[in-house]
C-alpha positions as CSV (number, residue, x, y, z in Angstrom):
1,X,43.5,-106.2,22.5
2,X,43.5,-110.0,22.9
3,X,41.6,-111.6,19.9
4,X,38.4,-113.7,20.9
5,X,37.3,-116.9,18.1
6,X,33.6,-117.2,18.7
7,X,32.6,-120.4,16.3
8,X,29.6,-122.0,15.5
9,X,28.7,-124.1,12.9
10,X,25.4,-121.9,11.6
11,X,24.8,-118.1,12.4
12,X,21.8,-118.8,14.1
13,X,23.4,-120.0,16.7
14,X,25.4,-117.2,17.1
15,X,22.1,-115.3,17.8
16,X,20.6,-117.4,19.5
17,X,23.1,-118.9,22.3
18,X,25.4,-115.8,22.9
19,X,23.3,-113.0,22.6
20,X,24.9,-110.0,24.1
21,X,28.1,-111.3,25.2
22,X,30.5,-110.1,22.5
23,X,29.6,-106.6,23.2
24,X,29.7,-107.4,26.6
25,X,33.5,-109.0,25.7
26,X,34.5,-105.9,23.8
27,X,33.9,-103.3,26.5
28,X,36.2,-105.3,28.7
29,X,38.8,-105.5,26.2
30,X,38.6,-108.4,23.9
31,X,38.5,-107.8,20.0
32,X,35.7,-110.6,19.5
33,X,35.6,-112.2,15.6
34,X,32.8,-114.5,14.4
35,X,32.8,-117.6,12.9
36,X,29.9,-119.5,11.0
37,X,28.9,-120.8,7.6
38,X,26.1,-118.9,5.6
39,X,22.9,-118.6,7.2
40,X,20.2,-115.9,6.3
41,X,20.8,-114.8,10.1
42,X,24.4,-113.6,9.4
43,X,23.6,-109.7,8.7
44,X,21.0,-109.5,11.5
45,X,24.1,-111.4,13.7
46,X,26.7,-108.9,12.5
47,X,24.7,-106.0,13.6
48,X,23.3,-107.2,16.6
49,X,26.4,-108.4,18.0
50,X,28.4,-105.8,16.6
51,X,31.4,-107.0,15.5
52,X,33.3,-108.7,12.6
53,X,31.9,-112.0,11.1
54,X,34.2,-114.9,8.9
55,X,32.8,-117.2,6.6
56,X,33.8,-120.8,7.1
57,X,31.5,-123.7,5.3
58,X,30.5,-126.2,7.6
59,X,27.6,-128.6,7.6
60,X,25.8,-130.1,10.2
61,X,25.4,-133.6,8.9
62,X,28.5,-135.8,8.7
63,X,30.4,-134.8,5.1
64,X,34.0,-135.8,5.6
65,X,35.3,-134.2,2.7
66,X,33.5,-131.0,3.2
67,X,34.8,-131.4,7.0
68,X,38.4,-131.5,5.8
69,X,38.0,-128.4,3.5
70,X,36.5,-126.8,6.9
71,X,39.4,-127.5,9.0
72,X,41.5,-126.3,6.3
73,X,40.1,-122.9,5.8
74,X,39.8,-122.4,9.8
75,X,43.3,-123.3,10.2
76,X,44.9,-120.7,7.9
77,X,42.3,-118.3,9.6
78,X,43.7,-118.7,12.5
79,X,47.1,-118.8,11.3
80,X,46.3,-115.1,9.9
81,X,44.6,-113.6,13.2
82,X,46.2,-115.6,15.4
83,X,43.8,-115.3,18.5
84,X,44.7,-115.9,22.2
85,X,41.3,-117.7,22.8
86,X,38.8,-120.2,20.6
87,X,35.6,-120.2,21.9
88,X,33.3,-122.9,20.2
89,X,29.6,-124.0,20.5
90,X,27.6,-126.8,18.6
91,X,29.6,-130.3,17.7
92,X,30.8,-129.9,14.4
93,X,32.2,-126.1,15.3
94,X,33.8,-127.9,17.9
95,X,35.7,-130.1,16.3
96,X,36.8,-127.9,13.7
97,X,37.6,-125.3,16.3
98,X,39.3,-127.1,18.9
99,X,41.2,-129.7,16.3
100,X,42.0,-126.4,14.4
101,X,42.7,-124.3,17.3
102,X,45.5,-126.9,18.4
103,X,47.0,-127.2,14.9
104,X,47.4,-123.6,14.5
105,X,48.8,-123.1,18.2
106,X,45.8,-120.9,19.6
107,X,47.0,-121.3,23.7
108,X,43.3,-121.1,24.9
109,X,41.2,-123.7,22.9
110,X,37.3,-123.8,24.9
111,X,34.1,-125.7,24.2
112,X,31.0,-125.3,25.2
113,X,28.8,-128.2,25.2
114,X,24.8,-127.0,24.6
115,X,23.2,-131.0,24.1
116,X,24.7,-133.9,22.8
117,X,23.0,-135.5,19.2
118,X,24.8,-138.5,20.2
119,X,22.6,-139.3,22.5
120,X,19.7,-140.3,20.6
121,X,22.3,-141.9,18.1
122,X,22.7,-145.6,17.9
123,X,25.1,-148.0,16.3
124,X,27.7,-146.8,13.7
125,X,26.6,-143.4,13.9
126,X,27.1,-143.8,17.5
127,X,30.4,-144.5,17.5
128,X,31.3,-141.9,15.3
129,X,30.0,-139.0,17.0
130,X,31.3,-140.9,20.1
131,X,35.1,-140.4,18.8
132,X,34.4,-136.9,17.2
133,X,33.0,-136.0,20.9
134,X,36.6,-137.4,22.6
135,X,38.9,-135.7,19.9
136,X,37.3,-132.6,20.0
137,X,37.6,-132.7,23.8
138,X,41.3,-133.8,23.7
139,X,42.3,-130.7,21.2
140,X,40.3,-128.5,23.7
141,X,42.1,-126.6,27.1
142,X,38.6,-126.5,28.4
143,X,34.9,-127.9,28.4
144,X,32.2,-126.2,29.7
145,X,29.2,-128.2,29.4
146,X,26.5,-125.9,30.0
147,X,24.5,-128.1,33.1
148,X,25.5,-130.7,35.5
149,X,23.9,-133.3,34.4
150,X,25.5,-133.1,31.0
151,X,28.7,-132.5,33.0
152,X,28.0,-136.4,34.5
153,X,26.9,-137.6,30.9
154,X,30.4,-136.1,29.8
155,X,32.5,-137.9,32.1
156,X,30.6,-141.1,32.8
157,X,30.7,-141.3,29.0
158,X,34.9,-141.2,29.4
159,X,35.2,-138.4,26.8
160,X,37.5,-136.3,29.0
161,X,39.1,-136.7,32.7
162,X,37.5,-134.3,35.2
163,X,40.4,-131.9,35.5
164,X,39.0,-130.7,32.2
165,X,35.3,-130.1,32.7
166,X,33.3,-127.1,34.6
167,X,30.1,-125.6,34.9
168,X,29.6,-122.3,34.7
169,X,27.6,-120.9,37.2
170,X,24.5,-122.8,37.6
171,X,24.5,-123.9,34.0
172,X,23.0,-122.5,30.9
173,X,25.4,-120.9,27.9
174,X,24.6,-117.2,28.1
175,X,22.4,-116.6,31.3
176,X,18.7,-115.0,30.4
177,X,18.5,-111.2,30.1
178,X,15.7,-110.5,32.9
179,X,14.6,-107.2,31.9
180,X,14.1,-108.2,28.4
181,X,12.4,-111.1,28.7
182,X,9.5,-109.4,31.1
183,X,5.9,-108.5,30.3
184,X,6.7,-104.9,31.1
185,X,8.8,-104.6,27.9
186,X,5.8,-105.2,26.1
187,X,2.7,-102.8,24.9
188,X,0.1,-104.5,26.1
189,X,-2.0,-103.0,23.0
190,X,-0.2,-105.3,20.9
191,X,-0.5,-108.3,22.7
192,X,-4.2,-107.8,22.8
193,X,-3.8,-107.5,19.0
194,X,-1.4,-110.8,18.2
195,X,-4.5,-112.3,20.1
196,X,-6.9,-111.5,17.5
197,X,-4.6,-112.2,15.3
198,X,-3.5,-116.2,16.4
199,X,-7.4,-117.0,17.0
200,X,-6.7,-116.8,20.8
201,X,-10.4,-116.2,23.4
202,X,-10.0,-114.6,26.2
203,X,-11.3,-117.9,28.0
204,X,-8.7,-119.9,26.2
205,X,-5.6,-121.7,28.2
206,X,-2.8,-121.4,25.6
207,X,0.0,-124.3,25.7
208,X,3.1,-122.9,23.9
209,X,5.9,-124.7,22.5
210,X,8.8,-122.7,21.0
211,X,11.9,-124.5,19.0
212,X,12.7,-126.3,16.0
213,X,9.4,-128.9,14.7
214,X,11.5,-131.9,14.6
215,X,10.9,-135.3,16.2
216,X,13.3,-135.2,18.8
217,X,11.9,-132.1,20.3
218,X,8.7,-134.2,20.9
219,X,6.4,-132.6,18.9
220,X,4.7,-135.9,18.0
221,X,4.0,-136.7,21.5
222,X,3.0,-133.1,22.2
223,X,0.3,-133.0,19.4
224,X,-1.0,-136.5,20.0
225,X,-1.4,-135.8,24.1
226,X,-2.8,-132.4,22.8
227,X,-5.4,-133.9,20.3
228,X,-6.6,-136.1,23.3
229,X,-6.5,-133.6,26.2
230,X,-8.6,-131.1,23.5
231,X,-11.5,-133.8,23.4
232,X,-12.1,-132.7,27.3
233,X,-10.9,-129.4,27.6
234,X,-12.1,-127.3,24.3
235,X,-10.5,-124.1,25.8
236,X,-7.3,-125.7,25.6
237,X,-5.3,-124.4,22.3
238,X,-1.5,-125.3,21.5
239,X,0.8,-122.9,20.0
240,X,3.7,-123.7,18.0
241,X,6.3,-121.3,17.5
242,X,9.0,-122.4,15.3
243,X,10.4,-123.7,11.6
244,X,9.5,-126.7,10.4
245,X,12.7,-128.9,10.0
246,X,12.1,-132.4,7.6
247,X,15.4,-132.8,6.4
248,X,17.4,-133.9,9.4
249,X,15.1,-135.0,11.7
250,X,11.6,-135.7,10.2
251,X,7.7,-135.1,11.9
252,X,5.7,-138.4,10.6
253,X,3.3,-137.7,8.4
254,X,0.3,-138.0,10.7
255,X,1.5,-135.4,13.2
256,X,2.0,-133.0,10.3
257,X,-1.6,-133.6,9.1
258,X,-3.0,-132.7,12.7
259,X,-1.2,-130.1,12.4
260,X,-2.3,-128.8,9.7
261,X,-6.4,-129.6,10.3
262,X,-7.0,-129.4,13.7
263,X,-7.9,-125.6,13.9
264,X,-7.0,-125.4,18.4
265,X,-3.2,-125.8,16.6
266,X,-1.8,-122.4,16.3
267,X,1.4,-122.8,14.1
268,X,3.0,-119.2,13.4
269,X,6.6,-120.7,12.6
270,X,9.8,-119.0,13.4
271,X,9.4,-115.8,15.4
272,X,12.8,-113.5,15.3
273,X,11.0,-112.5,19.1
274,X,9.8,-114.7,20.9
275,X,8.1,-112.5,24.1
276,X,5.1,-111.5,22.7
277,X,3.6,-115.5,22.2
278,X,5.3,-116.1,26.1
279,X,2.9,-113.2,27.2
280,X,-0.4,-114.7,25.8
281,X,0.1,-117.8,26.6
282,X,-0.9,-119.8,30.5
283,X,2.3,-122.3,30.2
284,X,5.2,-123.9,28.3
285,X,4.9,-127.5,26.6
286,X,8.3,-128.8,26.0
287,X,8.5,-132.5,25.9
288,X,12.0,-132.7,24.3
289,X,14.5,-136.1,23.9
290,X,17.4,-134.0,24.5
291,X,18.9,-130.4,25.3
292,X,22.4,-129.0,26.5
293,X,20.6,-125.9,29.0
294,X,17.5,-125.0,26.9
295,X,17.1,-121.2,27.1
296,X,12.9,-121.5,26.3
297,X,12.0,-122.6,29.8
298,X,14.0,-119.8,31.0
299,X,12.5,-117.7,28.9
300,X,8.8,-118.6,29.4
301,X,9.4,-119.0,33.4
302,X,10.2,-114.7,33.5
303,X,6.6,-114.5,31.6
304,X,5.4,-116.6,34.7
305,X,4.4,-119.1,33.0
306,X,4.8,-122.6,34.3
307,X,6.8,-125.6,32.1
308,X,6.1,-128.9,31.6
309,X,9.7,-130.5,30.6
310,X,11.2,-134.1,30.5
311,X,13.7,-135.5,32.9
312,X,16.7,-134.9,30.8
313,X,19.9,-132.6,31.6
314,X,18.9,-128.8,31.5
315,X,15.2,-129.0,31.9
316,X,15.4,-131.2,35.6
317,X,18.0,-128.3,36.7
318,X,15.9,-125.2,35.4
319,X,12.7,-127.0,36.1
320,X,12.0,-128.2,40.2
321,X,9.2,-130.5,40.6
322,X,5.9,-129.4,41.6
323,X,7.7,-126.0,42.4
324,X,8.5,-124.1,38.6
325,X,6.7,-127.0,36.8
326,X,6.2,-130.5,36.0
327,X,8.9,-132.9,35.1
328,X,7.3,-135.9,33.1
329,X,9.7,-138.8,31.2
330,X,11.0,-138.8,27.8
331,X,8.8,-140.1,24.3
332,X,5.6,-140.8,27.0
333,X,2.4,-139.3,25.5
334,X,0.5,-140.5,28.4
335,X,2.6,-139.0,30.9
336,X,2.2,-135.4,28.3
337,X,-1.4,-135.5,28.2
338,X,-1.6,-136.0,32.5
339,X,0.7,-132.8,33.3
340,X,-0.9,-130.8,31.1
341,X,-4.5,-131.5,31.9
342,X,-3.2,-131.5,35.5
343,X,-2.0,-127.4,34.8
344,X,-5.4,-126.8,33.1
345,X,-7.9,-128.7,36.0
346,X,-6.0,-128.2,39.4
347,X,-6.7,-124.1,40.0
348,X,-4.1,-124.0,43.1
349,X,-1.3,-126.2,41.1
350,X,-1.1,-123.6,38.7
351,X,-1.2,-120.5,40.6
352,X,1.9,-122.0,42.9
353,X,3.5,-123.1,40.6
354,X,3.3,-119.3,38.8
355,X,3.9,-117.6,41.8
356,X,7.5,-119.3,41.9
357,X,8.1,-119.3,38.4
358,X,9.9,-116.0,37.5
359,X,11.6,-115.2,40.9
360,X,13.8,-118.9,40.5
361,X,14.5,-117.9,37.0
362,X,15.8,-114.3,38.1
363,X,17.8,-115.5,41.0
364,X,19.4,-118.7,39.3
365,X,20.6,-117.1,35.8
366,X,20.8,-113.9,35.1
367,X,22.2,-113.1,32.6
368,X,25.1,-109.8,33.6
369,X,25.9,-112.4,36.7
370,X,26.9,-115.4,34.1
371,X,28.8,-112.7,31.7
372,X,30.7,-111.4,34.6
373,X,31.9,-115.5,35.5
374,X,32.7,-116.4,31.9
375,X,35.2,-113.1,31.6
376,X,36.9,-114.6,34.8
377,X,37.0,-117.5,33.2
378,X,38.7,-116.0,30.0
379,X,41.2,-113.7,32.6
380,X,42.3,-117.3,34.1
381,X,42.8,-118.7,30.9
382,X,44.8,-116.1,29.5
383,X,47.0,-116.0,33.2
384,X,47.9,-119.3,33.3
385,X,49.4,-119.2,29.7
386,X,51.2,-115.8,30.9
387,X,49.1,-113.5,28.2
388,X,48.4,-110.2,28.8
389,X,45.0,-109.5,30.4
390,X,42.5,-106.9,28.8
């Protein structure tokens, strides 16, 4: 069996952006391994992807020392298993992967690029991540970034020459499972019951954001257009679904203390399923700086909901204009608080643009179709370097 590297630099991640595909890999063949540092995810990972996990320390922030000690310890893994193919996600996994990968002589070294923190970067920090970004690329056989607009950021950025980069499919890093992520899988008894339980009336029109509560997701501009847009509309209630993060990327303390008073808020934190708060909600807020091929307005759009996103790579691919949803610019509260009263005051918007909005999910990325494309990819790989094919 050929040996298959999937790294990442937390085990959430291996959750979260391949779900399903190592058992997917296996059955065709592969003998898949995963790679991560710690995470309170890593026993739920290891049993829903069924299959062997390594420990390798990694951090997200830039630790140089602690980076070198990675590289180190990924190096002699590989030097033990000695895999035909590295698969990588996330930035510092990359680097550590691919720059490992080519050390140790792994023939099939490939990145997938899911958002760039560069981007809202500036300055020295800019330039570093800039030069991780090229090295990582350079050590790498293959870069997938994971939508075409992060494909043009990619090379109109000069981090690799074209030969190098594909998209896969029509974007996104693992598809969406359509039949999981439908209100059919559902009992419909419980749903009536997480109602009761959020504070949710039946009359109410439920904006739901799901992801991390950072500042570059947009949450301040979300609560602030939401504060204003509740002063009209007192039916409207936001739900947050997702963990607080103020280590890396900080919420000012005013949108925290909305928040926390203003009772049409709903924050439930970090969900391990997601569905249930999809299926009683009317439509997806999600206002974010920056994303590689954000699964959550896939996921919302098979609940039929429609999205309001920003005009960044991933969302203006997944999102169409006035067809799926409402495409609104970055860090503009204004522009927020518009769209969303628009969804909740124009009747025949929203029912068009909910008519459309599973069907373009379903066609566009399914997930067994995108599966199916990343094996040929793997096959390729392995056939070019004369490896046998599982």
């Amino acid at each position: 069996m050929a040996k298959l590297f999937r790294i990442t630099t937390v085990p959430l991640s291996l959750q979260k952006l391949i779900t399903g595909q190592l058992p997917y890999m296996r059955s065709r063949g592969f003998e898949p391994i995963m790679i991560s540092a710690d995470g309170p995810e890593k026993k739920a990972v290891i049993e829903e992807q069924a299959c062997a996990h390594v420990l390798v320390p990694m951090t997200r922030k830039v630790t140089p020392l602690q980076d070198l000690k990675s590289l180190w310890a990924f190096y002699k893994l590989c030097k033990q298993h000695r895999p035909e193919i590295i698969h990588s996600h996330t930035p510092k996994a990359g680097i550590i992967g691919m720059l490992g990968g080519k050390l140790a002589g792994v023939p099939v070294r490939l990145h997938t690029v899911a958002g760039l923190p560069l981007m809202e970067a500036t300055g020295a920090k800019r330039v570093v991540l800039n030069a991780v970004e090229k090295l990582t690329y350079a050590c790498a056989t293959k870069v997938y970034p994971n939508s075409t607009v992060l494909k043009d950021f990619i090379l109109s950025s000069g981090f690799c020459e074209p030969a190098k980069v594909k998209v896969i499919g029509n974007g996104s890093s693992n598809g969406i499972n359509t039949e999981f992520f439908a209100t059919e899988a559902l009992e419909p008894e419980k749903l009536v019951q997480l109602k009761k339980n959020v504070g949710i009336q039946p009359d109410d029109f439920v904006f739901v954001f799901i992801g991390r509560l950072v500042k570059d997701k947009g949450i301040r501009e979300l609560v602030d257009a939401f504060k204003a847009l509740h002063t009209k509309y007192s039916q409207a209630k936001l739900l947050l679904v997702g963990p607080l993060e103020q280590d890396l990327d900080p919420l000012p303390p005013e949108t925290l203390q909305e928040i926390e008073s203003n009772p049409a808020i709903l924050s439930v934190g970090y969900q391990n399923d997601v569905r249930p708060y999809l299926a009683i909600s009317q439509a997806l807020a999600f206002p974010s700086y920056r994303e590689g091929f954000p699964n959550v307005p896939m996921q919302a759009g098979c609940f039929h909901l429609p999205s309001i996103v920003t005009n960044i790579n991933g969302c203006n691919e997944i999102i169409v204009e006035g067809e799926n949803g409402l495409i609104i610019p970055t860090k503009n509260m204004e522009k927020l608080k518009e769209a969303m009263e628009q969804l909740l005051a124009d009747k025949a918007l929203y029912a068009h643009l909910q008519a459309n909005a599973r069907r373009m999910i379903v066609d566009r990325y399914d997930q067994q179709h995108f599966w199916g494309l990343l094996y040929q990819e793997y096959q390729e790989h392995l056939s070019k370097h004369e490896l046998a094919i599982p």
